[in-house]
C-alpha positions in Angstrom: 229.5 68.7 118.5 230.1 67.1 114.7 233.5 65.4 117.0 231.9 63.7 119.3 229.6 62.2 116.3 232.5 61.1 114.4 234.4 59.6 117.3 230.7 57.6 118.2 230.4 56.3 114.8 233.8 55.6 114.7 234.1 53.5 118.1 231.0 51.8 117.1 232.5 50.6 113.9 235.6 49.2 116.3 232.6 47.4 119.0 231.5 45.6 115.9 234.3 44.5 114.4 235.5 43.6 118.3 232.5 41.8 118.6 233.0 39.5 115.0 236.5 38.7 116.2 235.1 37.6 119.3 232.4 35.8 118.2 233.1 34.6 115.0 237.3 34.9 114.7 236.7 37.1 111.9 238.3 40.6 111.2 235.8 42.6 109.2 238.1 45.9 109.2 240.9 43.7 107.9 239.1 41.7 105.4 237.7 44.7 103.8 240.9 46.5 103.8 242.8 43.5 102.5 244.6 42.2 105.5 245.5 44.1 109.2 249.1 45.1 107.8 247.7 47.0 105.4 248.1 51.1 105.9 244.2 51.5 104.9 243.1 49.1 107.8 246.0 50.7 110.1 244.7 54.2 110.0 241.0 52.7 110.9 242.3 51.1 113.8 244.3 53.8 114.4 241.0 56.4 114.4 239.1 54.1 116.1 241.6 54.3 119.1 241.8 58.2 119.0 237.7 58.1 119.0 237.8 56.1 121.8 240.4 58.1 123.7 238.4 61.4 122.4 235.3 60.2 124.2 236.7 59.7 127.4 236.1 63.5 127.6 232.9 62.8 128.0 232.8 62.0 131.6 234.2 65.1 132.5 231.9 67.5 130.7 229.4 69.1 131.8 225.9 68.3 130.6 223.5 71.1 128.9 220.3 70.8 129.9 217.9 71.6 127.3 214.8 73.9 127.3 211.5 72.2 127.7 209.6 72.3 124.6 207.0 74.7 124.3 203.7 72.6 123.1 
């Protein structure tokens, strides 16, 4: 599902930039976007918090199990 996709990439981008604020006490979504007040770097961490809470449906799916491949 092109969704689940989006929200992956999306929560990704929000580990990383966790991860440089932990590590490094450096904002890379707010220093691209020109500061964390800014709208632009709002709606990111605004999408990256949907994306997370989108793939919390996850866990309650059920999993398709794919055909073996026919070699």
């Amino acid at each position: 599902m092109i969704v689940d996709r989006i929200a992956l990439l999306l929560v990704i981008i929000g580990a990383v930039n966790w991860g440089s604020i932990g590590l490094f006490d450096f904002d890379i979504v707010a220093w691209i976007f020109g500061g964390q007040g800014m709208l632009a770097s709002r709606i990111i961490y605004s999408l990256v918090a949907i994306s997370g809470l989108w793939l919390i449906s996850l866990f309650f799916r059920k999993r398709e199990v794919a055909a073996p491949a026919l070699d």
